[in-house]
Backbone bond lengths (Angstrom), bond angles and torsions (degrees), N, CA, C in turn:
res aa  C-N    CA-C-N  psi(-1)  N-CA   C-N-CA  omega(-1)  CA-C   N-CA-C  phi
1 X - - - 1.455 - - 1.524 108.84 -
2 X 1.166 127.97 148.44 1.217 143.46 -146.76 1.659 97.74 -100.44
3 X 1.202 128.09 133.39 1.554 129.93 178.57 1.471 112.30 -48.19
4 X 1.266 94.43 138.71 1.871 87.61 -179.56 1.482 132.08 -93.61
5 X 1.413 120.28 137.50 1.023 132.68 -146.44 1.865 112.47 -69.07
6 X 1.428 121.81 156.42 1.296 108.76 178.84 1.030 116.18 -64.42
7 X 1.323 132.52 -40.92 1.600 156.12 -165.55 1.906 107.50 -85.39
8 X 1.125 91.58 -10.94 1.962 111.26 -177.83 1.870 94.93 -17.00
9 X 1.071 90.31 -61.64 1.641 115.30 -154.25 1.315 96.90 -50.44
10 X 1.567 134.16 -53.90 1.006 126.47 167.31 1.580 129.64 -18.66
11 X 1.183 110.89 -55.55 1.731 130.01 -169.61 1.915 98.34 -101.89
12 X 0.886 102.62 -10.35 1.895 79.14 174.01 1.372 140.57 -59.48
13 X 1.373 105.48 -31.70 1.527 123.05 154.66 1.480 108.17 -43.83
14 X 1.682 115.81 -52.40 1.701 110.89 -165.53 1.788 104.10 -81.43
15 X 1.459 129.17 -19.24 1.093 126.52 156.04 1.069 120.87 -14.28
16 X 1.509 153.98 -95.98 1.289 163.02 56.08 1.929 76.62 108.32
17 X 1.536 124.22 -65.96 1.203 131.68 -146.83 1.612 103.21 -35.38
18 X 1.302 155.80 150.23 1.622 132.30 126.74 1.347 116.64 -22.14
19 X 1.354 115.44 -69.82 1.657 114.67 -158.71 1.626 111.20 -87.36
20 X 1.463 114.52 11.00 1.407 107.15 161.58 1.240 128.66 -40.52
21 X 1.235 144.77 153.82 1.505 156.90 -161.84 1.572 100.52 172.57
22 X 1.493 95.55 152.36 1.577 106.78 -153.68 2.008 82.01 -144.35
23 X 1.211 112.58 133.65 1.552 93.38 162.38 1.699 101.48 -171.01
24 X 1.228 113.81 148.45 1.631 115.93 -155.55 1.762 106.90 -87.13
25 X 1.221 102.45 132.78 1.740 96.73 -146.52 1.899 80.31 -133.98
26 X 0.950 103.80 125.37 1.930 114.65 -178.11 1.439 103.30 32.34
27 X 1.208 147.38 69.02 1.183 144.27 177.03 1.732 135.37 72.82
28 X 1.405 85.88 12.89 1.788 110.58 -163.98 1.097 96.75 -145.53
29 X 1.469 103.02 160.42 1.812 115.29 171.82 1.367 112.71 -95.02
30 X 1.204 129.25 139.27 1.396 150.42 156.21 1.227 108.66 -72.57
31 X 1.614 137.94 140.98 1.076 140.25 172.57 1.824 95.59 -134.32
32 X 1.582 91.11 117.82 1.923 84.69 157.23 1.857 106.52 -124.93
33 X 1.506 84.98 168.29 1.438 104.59 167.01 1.150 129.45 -136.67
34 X 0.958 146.83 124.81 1.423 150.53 -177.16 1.546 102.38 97.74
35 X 1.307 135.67 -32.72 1.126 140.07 -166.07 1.600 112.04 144.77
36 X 1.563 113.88 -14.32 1.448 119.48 -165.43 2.020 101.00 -116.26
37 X 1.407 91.78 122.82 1.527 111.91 161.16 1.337 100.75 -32.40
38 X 1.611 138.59 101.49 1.469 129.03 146.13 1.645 146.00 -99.86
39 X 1.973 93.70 -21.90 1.786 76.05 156.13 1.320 87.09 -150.76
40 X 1.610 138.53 -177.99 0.966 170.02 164.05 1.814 134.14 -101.22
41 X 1.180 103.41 82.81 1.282 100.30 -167.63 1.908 115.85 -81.86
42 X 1.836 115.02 125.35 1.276 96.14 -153.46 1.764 94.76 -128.49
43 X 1.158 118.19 124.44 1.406 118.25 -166.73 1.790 100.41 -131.36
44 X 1.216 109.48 41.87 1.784 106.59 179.78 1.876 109.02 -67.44
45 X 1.581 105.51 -8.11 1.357 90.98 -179.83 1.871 111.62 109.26
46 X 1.292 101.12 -29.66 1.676 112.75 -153.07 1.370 93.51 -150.89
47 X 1.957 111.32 131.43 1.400 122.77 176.46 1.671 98.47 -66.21
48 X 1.249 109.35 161.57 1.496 140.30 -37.35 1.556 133.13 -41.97
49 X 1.416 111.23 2.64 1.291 119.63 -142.00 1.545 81.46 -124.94
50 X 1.347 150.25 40.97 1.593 147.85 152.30 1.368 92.13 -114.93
51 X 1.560 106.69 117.20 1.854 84.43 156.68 2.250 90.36 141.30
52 X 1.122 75.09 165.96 1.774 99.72 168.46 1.999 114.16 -71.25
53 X 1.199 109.84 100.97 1.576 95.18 162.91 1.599 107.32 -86.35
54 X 1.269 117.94 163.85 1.567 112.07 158.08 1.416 110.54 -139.15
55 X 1.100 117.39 123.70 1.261 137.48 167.04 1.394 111.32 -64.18
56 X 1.945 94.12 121.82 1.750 88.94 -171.98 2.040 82.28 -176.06
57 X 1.284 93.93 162.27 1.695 118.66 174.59 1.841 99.62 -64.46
58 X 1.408 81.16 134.56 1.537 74.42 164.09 1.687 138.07 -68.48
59 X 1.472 85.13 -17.00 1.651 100.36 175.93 1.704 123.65 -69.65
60 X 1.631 101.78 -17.17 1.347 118.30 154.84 1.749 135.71 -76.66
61 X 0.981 113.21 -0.85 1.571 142.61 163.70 1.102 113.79 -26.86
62 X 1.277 126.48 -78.51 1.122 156.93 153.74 1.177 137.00 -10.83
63 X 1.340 103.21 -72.87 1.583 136.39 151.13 1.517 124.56 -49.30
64 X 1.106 100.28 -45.32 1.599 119.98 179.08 1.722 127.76 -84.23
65 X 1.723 102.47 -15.09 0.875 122.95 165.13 2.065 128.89 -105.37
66 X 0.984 91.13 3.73 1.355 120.75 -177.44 1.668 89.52 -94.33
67 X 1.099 134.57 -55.42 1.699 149.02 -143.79 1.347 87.23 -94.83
68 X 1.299 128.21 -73.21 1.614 132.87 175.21 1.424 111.18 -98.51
69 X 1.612 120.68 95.86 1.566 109.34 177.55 1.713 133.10 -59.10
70 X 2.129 86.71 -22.64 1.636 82.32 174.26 1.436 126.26 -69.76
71 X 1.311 104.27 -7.91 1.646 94.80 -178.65 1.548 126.83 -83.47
72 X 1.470 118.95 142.92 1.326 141.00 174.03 1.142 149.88 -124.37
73 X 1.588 118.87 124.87 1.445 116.49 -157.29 1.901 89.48 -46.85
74 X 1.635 111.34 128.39 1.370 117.23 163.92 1.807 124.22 -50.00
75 X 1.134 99.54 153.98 1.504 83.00 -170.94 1.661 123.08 -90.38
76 X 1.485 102.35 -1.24 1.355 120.68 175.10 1.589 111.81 -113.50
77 X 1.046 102.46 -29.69 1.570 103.45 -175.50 1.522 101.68 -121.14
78 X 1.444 114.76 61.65 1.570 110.32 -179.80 0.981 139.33 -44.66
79 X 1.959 107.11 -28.01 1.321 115.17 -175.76 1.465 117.11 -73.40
80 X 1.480 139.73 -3.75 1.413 157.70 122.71 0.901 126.89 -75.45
81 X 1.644 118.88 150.70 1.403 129.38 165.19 1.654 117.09 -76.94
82 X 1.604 95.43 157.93 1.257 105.55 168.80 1.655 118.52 -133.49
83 X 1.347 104.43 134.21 1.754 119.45 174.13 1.192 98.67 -81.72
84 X 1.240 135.56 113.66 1.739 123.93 161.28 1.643 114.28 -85.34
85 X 1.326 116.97 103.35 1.735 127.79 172.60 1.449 111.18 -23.02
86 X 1.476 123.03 -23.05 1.405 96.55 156.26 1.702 137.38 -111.04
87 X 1.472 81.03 28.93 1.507 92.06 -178.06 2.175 99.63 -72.97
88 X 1.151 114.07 141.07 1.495 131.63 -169.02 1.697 99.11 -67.84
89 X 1.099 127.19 15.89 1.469 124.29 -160.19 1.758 111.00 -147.23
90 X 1.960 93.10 -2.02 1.483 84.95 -150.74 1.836 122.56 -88.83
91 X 1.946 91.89 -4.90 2.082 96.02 170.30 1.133 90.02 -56.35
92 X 1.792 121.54 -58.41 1.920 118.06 -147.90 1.614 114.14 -48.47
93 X 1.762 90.36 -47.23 1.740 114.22 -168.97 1.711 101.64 -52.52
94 X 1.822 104.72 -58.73 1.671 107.98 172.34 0.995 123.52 -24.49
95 X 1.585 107.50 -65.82 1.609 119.27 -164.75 1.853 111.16 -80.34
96 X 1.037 94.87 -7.12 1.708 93.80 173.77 1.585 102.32 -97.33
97 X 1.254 133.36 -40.21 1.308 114.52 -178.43 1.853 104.37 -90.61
98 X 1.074 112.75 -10.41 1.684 93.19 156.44 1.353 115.30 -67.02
99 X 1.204 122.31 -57.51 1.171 131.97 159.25 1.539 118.08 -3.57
100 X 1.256 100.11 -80.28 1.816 114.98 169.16 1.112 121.85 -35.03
101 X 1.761 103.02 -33.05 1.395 104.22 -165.25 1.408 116.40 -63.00
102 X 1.913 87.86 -61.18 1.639 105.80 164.19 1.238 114.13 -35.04
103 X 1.754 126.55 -66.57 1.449 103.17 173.75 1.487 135.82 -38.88
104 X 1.416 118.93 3.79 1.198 103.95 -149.95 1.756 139.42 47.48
105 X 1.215 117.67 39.73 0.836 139.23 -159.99 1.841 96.84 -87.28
106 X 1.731 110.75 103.50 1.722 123.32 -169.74 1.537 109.55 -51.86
107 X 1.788 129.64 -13.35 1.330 122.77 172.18 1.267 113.65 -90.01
108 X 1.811 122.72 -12.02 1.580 103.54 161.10 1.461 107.77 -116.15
109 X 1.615 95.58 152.36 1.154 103.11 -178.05 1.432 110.10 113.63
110 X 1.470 120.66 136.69 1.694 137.26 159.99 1.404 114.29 -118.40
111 X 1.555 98.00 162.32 1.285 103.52 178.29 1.337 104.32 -84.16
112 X 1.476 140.72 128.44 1.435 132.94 157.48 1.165 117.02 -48.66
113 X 1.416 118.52 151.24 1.598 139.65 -148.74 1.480 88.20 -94.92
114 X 1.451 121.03 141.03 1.497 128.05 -168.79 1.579 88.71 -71.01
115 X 1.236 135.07 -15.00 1.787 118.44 -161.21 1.453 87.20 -74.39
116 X 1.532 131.29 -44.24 1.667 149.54 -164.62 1.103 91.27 -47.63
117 X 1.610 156.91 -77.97 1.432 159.73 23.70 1.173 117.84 -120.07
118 X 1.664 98.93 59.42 1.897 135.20 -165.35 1.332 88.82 -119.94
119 X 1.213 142.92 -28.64 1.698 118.97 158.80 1.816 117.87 -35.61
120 X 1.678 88.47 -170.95 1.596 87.63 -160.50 1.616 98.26 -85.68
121 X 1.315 98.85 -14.53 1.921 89.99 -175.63 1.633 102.21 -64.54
122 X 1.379 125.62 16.22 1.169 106.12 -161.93 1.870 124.37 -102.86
123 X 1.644 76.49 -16.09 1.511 121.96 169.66 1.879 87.97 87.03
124 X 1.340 91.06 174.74 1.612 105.65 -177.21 1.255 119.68 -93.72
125 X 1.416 100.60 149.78 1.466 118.82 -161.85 1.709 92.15 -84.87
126 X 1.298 115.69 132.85 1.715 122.58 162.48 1.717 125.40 -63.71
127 X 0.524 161.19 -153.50 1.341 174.96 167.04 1.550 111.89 -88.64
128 X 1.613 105.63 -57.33 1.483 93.86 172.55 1.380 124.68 -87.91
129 X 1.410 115.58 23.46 1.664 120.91 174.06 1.380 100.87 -116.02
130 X 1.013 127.58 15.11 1.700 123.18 179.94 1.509 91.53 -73.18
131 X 1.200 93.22 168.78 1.518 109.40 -179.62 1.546 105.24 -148.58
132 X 1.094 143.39 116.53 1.775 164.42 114.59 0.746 135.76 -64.51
């Protein structure tokens, strides 16, 4: 089993999921569910890279930032938001957009890029092929 992450705590609730998957994505973990990339846990130590990304349409921005005010188009990865870990709001903010996730909630979350080959054509990962 793979060392556990600082941000772990975030996603332990979605653990439990079937289609959980955990996999280390630019220096951070990726977490999907169902088949779709939903948050990004990022602990490099140094902003931009402390904090919650969330993978989501940009057309969800808006919406998503209205619901959680701390979040912000990232400044490298614009097309997602970012929670920065020292924002004063950011366990509540965590646990509500994990939350979402689990709901399936259509503003978090992307489809992975067929090159990844973590989209849905890829079929689903079992329980004993997860990886953490």
């Amino acid at each position: 089993m793979a060392r556990s992450h600082p941000l772990g705590w975030i996603v332990d609730p979605l653990r439990e999921e079937p289609s959980y998957v955990e996999r280390a994505m630019f220096g951070a973990r990726g977490i999907y569910l169902r088949g779709r990339l939903v948050l990004v846990l990022c602990a490099r130590g140094r902003e931009p890279w402390q904090g919650l990304l969330v993978p989501t349409e940009r057309a969800h921005h808006a919406a998503l930032h209205r619901d959680h005010p701390a979040l912000a188009p990232h400044p490298v990865l614009g097309k997602w938001l970012y929670l920065p870990e020292a924002d004063d709001a950011f366990e509540e903010t965590a646990t509500a957009l994990a939350d979402a996730a689990a709901a399936e909630d259509p503003r978090v979350g992307v489809e992975p890029s067929a090159k990844s080959g973590r989209g849905r054509r890829a079929g689903p990962r079992t329980p004993s092929s997860r990886r953490r």
